[in-house]
C-alpha positions in Angstrom: 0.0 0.0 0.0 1.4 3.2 -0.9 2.2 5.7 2.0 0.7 9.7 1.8 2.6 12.6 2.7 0.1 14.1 5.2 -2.7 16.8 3.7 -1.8 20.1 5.1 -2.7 24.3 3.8 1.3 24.9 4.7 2.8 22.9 2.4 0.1 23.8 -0.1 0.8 27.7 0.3 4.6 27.1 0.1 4.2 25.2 -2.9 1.5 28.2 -4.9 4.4 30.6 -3.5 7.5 29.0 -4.9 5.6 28.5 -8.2 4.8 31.8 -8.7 8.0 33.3 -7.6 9.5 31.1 -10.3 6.8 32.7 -12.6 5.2 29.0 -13.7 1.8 28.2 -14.4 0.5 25.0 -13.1 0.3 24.1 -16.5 4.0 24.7 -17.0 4.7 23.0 -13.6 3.1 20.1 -14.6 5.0 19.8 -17.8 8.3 20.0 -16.2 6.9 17.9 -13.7 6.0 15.1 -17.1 9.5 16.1 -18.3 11.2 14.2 -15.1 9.2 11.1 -14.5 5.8 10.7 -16.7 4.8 8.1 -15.0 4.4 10.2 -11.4 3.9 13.6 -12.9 0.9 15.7 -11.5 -1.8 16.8 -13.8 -3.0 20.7 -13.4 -5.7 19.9 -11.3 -4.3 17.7 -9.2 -1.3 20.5 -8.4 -4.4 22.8 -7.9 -5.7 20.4 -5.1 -2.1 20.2 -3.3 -2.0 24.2 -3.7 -5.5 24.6 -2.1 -4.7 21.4 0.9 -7.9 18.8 -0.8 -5.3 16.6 -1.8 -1.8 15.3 0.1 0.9 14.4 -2.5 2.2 10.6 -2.8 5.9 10.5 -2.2 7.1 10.0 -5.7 5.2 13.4 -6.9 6.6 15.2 -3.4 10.0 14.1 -4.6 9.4 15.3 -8.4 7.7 18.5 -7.2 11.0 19.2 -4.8 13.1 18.2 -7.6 12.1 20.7 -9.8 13.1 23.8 -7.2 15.8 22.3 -5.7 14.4 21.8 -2.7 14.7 18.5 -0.3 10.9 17.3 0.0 11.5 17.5 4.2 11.3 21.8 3.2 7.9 21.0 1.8 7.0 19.4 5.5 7.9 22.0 7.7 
């Protein structure tokens, strides 16, 4: 069974925060996302749900999400 990252508005909010200081749509964030590992890569709407807390991300998108800032996925937990 695979294990969730807990749900949570902070790691939502730092996520919608870092993606718009990089100046990336979720559209674009999913693409790059695609671009490292297709088969893990978050749709739009899903990133939409981790930005707004409905959803908690599996560790393999956590990982490809952190990945793409160059961030460790603990900063995401915080």
């Amino acid at each position: 069974m695979e294990t969730q990252v807990r749900p949570g508005r902070l790691l939502g909010s730092k996520l919608r925060a870092l993606r718009k200081r990089n100046g990336l749509t979720l559209e674009e964030l999913s693409l790059r996302c695609a671009q490292r590992d297709p088969r893990h890569a978050p749709s739009v709407s899903y990133l939409s749900m981790l930005e707004t807390g409905k959803r908690a991300p599996s560790p393999e998108v956590l990982a490809i999400v952190a990945a793409e800032f160059g961030k460790p996925s603990a900063w995401f937990l915080d």
